[in-house]
C-alpha positions as CSV (number, residue, x, y, z in Angstrom):
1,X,-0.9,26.7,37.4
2,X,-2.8,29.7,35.5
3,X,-5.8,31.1,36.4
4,X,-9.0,31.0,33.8
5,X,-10.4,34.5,34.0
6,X,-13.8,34.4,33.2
7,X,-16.0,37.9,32.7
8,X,-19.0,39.3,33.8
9,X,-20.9,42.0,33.8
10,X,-21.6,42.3,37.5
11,X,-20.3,41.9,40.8
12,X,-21.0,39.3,43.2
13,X,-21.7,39.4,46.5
14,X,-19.1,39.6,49.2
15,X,-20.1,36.4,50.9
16,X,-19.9,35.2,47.1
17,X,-16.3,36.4,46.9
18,X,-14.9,35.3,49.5
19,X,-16.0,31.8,49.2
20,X,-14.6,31.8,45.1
21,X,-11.1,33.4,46.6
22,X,-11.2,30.8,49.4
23,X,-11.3,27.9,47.1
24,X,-9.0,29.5,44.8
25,X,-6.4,29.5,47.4
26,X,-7.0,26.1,48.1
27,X,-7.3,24.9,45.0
28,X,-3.9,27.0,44.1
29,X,-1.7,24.6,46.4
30,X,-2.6,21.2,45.2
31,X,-1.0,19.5,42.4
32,X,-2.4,20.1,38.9
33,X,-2.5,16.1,38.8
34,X,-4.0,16.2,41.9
35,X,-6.9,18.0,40.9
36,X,-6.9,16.0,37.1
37,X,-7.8,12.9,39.8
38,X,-10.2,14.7,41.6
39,X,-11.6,15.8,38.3
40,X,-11.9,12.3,36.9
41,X,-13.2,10.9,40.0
42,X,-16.4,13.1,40.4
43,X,-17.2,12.4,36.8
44,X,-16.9,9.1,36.7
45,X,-19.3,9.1,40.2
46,X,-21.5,11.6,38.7
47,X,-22.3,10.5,35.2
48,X,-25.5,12.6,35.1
49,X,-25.3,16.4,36.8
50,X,-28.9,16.5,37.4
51,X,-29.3,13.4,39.4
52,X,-26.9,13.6,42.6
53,X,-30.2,16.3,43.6
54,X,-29.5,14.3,47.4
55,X,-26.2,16.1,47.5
56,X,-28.4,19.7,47.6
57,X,-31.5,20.2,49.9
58,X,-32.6,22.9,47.9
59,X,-32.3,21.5,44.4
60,X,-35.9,21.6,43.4
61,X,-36.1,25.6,45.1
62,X,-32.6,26.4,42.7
63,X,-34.1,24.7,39.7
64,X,-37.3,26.5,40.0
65,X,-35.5,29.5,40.4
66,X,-33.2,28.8,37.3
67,X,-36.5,28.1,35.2
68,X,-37.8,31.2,36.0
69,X,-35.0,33.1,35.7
70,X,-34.9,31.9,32.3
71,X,-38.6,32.6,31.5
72,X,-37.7,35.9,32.6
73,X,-34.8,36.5,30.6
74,X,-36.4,35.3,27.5
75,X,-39.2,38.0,28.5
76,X,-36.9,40.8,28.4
77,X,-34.7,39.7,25.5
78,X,-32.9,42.4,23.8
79,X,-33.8,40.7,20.4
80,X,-37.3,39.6,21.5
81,X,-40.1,42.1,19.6
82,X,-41.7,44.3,21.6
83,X,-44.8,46.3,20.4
84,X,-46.3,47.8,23.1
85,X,-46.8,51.4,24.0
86,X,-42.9,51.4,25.6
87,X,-41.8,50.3,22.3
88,X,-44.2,52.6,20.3
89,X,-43.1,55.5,22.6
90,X,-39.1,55.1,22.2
91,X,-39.6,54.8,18.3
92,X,-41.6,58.4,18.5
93,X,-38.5,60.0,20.6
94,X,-36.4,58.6,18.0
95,X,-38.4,59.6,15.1
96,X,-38.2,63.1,16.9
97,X,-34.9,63.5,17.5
98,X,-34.2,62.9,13.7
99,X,-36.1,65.2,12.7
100,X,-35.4,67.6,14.8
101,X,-32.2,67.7,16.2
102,X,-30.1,65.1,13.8
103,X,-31.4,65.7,10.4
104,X,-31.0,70.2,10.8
105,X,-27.0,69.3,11.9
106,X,-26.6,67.2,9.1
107,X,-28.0,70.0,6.8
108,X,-26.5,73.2,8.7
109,X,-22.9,71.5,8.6
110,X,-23.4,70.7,4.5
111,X,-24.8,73.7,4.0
112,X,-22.1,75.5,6.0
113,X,-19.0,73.2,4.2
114,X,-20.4,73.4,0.9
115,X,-20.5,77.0,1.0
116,X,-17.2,77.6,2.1
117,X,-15.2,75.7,-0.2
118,X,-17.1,77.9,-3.0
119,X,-15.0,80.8,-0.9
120,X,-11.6,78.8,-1.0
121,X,-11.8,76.6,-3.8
122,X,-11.4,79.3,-7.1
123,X,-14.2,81.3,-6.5
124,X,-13.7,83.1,-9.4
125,X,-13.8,80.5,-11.9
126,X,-17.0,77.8,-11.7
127,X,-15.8,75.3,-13.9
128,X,-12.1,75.1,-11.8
129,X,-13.5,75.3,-8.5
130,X,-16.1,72.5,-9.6
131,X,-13.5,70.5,-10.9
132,X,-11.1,71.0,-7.5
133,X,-14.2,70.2,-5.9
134,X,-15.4,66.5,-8.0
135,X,-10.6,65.9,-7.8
136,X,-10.8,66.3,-3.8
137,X,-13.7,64.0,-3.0
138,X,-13.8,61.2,-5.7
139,X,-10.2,60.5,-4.7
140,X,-10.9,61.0,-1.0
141,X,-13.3,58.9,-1.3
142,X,-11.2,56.1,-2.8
143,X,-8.5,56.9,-0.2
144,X,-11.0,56.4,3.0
145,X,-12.1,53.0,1.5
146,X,-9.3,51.0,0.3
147,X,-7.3,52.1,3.6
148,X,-10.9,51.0,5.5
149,X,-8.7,47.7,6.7
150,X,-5.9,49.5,8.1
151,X,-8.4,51.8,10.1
152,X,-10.1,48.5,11.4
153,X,-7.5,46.9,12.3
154,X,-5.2,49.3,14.3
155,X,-7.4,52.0,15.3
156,X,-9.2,50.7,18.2
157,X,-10.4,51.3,21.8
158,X,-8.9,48.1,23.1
159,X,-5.6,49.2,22.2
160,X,-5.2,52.9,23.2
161,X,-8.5,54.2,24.2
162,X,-7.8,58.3,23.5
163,X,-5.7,57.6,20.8
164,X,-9.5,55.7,19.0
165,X,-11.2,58.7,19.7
166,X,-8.8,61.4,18.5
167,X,-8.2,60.1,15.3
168,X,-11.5,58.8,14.9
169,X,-13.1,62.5,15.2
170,X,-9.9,63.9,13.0
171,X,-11.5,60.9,10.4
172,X,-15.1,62.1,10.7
173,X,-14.3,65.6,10.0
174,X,-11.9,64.7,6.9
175,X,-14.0,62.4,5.6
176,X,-17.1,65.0,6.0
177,X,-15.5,67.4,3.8
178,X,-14.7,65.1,1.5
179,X,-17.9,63.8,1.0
180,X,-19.5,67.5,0.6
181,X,-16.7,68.3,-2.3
182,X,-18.0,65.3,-3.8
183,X,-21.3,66.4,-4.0
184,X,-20.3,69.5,-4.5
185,X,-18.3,68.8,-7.5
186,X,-20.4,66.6,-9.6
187,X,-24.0,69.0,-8.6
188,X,-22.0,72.1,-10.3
189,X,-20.2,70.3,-13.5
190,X,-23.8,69.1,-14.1
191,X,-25.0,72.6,-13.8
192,X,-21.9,73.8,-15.9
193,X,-22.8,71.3,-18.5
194,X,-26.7,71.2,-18.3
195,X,-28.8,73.8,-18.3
196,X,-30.3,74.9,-14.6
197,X,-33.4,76.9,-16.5
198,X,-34.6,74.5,-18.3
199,X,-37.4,72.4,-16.5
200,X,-37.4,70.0,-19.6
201,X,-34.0,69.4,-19.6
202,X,-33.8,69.1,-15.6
203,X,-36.3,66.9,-15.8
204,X,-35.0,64.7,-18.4
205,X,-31.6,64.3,-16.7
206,X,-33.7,63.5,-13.7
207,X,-35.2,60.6,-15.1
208,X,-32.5,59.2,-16.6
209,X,-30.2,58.9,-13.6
210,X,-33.4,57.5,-12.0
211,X,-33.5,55.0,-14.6
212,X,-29.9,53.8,-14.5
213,X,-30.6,54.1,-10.4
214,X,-33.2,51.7,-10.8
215,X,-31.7,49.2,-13.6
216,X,-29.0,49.1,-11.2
217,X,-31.1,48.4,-7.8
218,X,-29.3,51.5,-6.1
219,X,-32.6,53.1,-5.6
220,X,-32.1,52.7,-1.7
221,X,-29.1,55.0,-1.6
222,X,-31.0,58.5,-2.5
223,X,-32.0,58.8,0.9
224,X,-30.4,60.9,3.8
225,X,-31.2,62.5,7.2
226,X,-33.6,62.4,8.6
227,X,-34.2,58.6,7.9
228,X,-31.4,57.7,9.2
229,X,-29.1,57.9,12.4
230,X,-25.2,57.0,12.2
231,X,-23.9,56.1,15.6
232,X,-20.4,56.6,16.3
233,X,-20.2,52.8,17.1
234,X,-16.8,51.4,17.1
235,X,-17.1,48.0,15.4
236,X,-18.2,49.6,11.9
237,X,-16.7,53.1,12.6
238,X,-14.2,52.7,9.6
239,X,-16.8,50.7,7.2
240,X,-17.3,51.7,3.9
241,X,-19.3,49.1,1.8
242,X,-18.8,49.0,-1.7
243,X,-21.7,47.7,-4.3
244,X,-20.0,44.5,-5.0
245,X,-18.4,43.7,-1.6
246,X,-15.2,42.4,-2.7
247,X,-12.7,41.9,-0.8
248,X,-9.9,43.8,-1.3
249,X,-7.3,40.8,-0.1
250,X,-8.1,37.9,-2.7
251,X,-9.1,40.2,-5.6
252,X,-7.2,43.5,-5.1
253,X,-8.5,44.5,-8.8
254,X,-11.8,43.5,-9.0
255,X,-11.9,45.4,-5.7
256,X,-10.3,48.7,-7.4
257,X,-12.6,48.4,-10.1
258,X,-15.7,48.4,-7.3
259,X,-14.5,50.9,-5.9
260,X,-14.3,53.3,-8.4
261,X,-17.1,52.3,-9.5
262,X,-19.6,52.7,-6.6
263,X,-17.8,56.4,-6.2
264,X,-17.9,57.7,-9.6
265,X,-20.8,56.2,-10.7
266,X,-23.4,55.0,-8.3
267,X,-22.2,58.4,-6.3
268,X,-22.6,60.8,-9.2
269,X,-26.3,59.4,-10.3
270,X,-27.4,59.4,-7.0
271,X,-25.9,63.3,-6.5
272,X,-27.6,63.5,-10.5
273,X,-31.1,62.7,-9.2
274,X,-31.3,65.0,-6.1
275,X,-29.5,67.9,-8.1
276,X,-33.1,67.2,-10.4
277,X,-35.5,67.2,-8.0
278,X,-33.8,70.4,-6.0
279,X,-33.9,72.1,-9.4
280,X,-37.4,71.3,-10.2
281,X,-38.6,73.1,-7.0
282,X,-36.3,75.8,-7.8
283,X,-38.4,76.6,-11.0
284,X,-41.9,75.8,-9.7
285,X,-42.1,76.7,-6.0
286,X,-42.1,80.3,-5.2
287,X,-39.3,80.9,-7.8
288,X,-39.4,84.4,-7.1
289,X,-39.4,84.6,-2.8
290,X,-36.8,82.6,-1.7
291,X,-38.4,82.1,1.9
292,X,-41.9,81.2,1.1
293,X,-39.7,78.8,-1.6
294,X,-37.8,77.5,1.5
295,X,-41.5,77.2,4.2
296,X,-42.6,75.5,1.6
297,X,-40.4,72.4,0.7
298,X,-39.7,72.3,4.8
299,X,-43.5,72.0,5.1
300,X,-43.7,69.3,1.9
301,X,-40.6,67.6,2.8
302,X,-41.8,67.1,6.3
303,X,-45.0,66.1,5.4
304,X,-43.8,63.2,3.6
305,X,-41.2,62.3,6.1
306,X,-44.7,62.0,8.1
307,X,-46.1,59.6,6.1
308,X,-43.2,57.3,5.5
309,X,-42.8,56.8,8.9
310,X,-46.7,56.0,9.8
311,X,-46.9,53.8,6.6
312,X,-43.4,52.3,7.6
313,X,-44.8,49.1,10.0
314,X,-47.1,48.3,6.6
315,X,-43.9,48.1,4.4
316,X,-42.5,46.1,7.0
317,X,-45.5,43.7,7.3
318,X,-45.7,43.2,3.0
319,X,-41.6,42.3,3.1
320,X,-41.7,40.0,5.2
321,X,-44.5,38.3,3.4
322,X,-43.8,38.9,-0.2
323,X,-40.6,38.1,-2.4
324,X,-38.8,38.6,-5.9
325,X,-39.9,41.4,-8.5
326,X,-42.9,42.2,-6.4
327,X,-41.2,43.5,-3.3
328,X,-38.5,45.3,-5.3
329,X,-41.1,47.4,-6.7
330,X,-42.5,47.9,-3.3
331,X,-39.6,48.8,-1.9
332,X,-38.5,51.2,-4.6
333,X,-41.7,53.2,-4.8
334,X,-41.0,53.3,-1.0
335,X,-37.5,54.4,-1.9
336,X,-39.0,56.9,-3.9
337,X,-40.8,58.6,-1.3
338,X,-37.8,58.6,1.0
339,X,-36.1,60.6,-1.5
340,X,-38.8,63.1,-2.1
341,X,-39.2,63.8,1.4
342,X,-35.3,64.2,2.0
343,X,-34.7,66.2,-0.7
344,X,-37.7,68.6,-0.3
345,X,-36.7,68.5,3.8
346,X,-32.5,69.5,2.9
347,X,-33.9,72.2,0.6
348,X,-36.3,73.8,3.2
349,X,-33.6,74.0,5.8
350,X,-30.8,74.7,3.5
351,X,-32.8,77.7,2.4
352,X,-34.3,79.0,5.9
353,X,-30.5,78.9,6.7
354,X,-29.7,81.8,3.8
355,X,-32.6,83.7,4.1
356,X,-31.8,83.8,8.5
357,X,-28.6,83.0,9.5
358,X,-26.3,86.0,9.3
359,X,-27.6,87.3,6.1
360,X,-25.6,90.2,5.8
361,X,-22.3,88.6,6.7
362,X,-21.9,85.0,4.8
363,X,-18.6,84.6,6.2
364,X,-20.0,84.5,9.7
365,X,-23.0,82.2,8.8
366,X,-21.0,80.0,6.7
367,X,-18.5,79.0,9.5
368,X,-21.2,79.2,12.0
369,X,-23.0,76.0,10.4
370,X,-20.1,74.5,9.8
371,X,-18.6,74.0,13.4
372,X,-21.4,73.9,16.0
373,X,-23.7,71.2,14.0
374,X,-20.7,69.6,13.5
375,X,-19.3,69.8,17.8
376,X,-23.2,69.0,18.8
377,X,-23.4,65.5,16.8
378,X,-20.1,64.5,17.8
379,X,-21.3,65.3,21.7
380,X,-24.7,63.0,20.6
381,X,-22.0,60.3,19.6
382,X,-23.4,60.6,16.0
383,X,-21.5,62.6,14.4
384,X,-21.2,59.6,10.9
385,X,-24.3,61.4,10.4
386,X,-22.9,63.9,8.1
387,X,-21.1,61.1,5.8
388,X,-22.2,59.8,2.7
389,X,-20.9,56.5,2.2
390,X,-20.9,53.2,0.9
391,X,-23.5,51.3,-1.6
392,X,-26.9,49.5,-0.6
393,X,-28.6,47.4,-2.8
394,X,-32.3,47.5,-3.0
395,X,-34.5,45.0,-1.4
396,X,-31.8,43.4,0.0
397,X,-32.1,41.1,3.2
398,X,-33.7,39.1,5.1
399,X,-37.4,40.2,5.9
400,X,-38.4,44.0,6.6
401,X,-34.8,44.6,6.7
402,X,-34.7,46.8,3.3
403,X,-37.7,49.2,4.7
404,X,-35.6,49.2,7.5
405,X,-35.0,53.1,8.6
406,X,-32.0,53.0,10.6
407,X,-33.4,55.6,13.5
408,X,-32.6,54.1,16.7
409,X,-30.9,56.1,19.0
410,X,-33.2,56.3,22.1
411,X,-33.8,52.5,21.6
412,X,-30.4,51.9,21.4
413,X,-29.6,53.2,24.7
414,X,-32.9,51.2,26.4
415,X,-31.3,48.3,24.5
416,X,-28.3,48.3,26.2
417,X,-30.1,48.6,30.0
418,X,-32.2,45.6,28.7
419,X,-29.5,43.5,27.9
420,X,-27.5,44.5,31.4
421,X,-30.5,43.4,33.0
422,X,-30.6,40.4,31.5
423,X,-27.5,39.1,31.9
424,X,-27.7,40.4,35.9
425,X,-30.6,37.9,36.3
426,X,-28.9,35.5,34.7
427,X,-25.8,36.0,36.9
428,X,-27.8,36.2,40.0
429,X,-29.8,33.2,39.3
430,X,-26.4,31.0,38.8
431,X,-25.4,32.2,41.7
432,X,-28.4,31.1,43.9
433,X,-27.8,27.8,42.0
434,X,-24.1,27.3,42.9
435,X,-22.4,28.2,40.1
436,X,-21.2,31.5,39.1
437,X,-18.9,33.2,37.2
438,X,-16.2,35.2,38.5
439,X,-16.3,39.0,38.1
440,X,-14.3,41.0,36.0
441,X,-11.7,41.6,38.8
442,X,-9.3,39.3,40.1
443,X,-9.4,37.5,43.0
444,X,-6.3,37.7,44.2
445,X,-3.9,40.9,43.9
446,X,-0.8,38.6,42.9
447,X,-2.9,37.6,39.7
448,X,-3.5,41.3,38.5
449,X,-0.5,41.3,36.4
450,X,-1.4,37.8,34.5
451,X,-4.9,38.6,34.0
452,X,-3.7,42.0,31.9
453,X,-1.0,40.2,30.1
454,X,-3.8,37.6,29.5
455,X,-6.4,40.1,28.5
456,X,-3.8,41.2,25.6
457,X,-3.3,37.3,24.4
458,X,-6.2,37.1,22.1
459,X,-5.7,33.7,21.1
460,X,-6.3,32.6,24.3
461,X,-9.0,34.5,25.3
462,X,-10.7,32.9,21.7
463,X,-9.5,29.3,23.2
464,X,-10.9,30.0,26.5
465,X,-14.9,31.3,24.9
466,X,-14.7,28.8,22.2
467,X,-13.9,25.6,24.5
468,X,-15.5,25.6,27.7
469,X,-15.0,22.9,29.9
470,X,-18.2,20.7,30.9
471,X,-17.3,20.8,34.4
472,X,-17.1,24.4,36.4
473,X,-13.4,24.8,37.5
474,X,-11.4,27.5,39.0
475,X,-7.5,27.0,38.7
């Protein structure tokens, strides 16, 4: 006979364990027909679970019990909505830490990357080191997402744990100096080709990637840090979304042709549009003192940032509420704030950077930005935070979830006490009831080697969740 192994997140008591390993033992050393009979016997004399109550004293105590254990899990639900100062104060740490810590890492490390492939990619020459710059990320980009299936499905921490996070951080650090040459690239071929002087041609360009942006409903994707806050979570640590979200098995060309088409062309008009707006302020804000230039977008960009967070429970409360044409030009004026507020924030920091950091050696200050932002998001377990990737579609989903800001680190962690919590209770409160589920240890040394060779069969485990046997049984 095999053993079922059944998890759980915590360990029982010992009186608890040594009554499961007792029965085990017994239960090992009768016949597996044997116990079919037994099996078939108490059915058939208990039809109905919840009416042999004279074969437990303390039913009505245990069912009380289980009731309120319930109540109480539903109370603290992970997914239940909680908006009371706890909730409202984990949101403001969150909000904090973005701006911050998160959102001048993200900035030092572009700033730092960018500027240092303009020292090793043809410094000489703008147009070539442009062009190196637009050849390096538009095909690493294409690279990272039609190989985004192989990642998924052989890099993982269930396999080999330190191999997942080796090659993982090796990814994150390609694919961040990818993304920067992408950006990179297209900003300085539309400087090349445009004129940078101009405000009326600036802004022209400006408005028409902003059209296109919004005829295609990819306004969403023109926003960056510090509205958002990439965890370093390893079920979508390889996902790239394209616009179309084809899949690359059943339609490998349709899935090319989405592919290059949310790189070269949803990527370059969103890098089109902030190139704009970073130019505008160029020509109008302090044009002629870099760091009042620079105190100034920080102070505009963060202003803004301000107010889209304290108006950001109003979008939520119109989305869910409204639909169609009407919340898609909600949500893109919202959008449009987003970006003014990012762009004016990357340009005060990005600025403050040159004018303080090491302005004598650029060398130094370069490589400076480049490594430790870099080393302290990857110790914060958010180190995505510097990649650009993958194609969102305006007012798209259920709800609030396009005014969504994707923030939550602090919450994140509370999130994941709440829900060990909850299923504690629940495990304690099966327990006082009778039935319990086995913890994830073995109960008997002899089984150790089964349960990991069982543990690998992933069939079976799927089997074992998906089919669970009406009657509590221990083989």
């Amino acid at each position: 006979p095999m053993p079922i192994i059944v998890g759980s997140c915590t360990r029982p008591t010992k009186s608890q364990c040594h009554t499961m390993a007792t029965a085990v033992e017994h239960n090992l050393h009768l016949p597996q027909q044997q116990q079919q009979q037994q099996l078939t016997t108490q059915s058939h004399s208990h039809p109905h679970t919840h009416s042999h109550s004279h074969t437990h004293p303390h039913a009505h105590s245990v069912h009380q019990t289980h009731k309120h254990g319930t109540a109480k899990s539903q109370k603290y639900s992970a997914d239940a909505p909680r908006r009371d100062l706890h909730e409202l104060l984990l949101e403001l740490l969150d909000v904090m830490l973005s701006c911050l810590v998160v959102a001048p890492c993200v900035i030092a490390y572009w700033r730092g990357t960018w500027e240092l492939m303009g020292v090793m990619l043809f410094p000489s020459s703008l147009p070539l080191s442009a062009l190196a710059s637009f050849i390096i990320g538009g095909l690493g980009h294409f690279l990272f997402i039609v190989t985004q299936n192989f990642f998924k499905d052989h890099i993982h921490p269930d396999k080999r744990r330190l191999t997942y996070y080796a090659i993982s951080r090796i990814y994150t650090a390609v694919f961040g100096v990818i993304c920067v040459n992408m950006w990179r690239g297209s900003w300085m071929l539309c400087d090349w080709l445009t004129s940078i002087d101009s405000l009326v041609i600036i802004s022209v360009v400006t408005l028409v990637a902003l059209l296109f942006l919004v005829g295609t409903r990819t306004l969403r994707n023109l926003g960056a840090a510090p509205y958002t806050v990439t965890m370093d979570h390893k079920s979508d640590y390889f996902e790239v979304d394209t616009m179309f979200k084809i899949s690359g098995f059943n339609q490998p060309g349709l899935y090319l042709l989405d592919t290059l088409f949310s790189v070269f062309v949803i990527g370059t008009l969103v890098v089109i549009a902030w190139r704009g707006l970073w130019g505008i302020f160029d020509i109008t804000l302090f044009p002629q003192d870099k760091a009042k230039s620079a105190w100034g977008s920080l102070l505009i960009g963060y202003l803004t940032v301000f107010v889209t967070f304290i108006i950001q429970p109003l979008m939520r409360y119109v989305c869910r509420r409204i639909e169609g044409i009407l919340k898609l030009i909600i949500c893109d004026i919202y959008y449009l704030m987003i970006f003014f507020g990012a762009v004016n924030a990357w340009r005060g920091i990005w600025n403050l950077l040159d004018v303080y950091v090491y302005p004598d050696d650029r060398i130094l200050s370069f490589w400076i930005t480049h490594i430790i932002p870099f080393l302290l998001l990857a110790a914060l377990k958010c180190s995505n935070s510097i990649l650009v990737r993958g194609v969102f579609i305006d007012a798209e989903g259920p709800g609030a979830e396009c005014v969504h800001l994707p923030i939550n680190y602090v919450r994140l962690h509370f999130l994941r006490e709440r829900r060990k919590k909850v299923e504690s209770d629940k495990y304690r409160h099966c327990g006082h009831a009778g039935h319990f589920d086995p913890p994830d240890y073995y109960l008997k040394s002899e089984h150790t080697s089964l349960g990991k060779h069982l543990e690998k069969d992933k069939e079976a485990q799927h089997s074992l969740i998906e089919k669970p046997q009406n009657t509590p049984q221990i083989i």
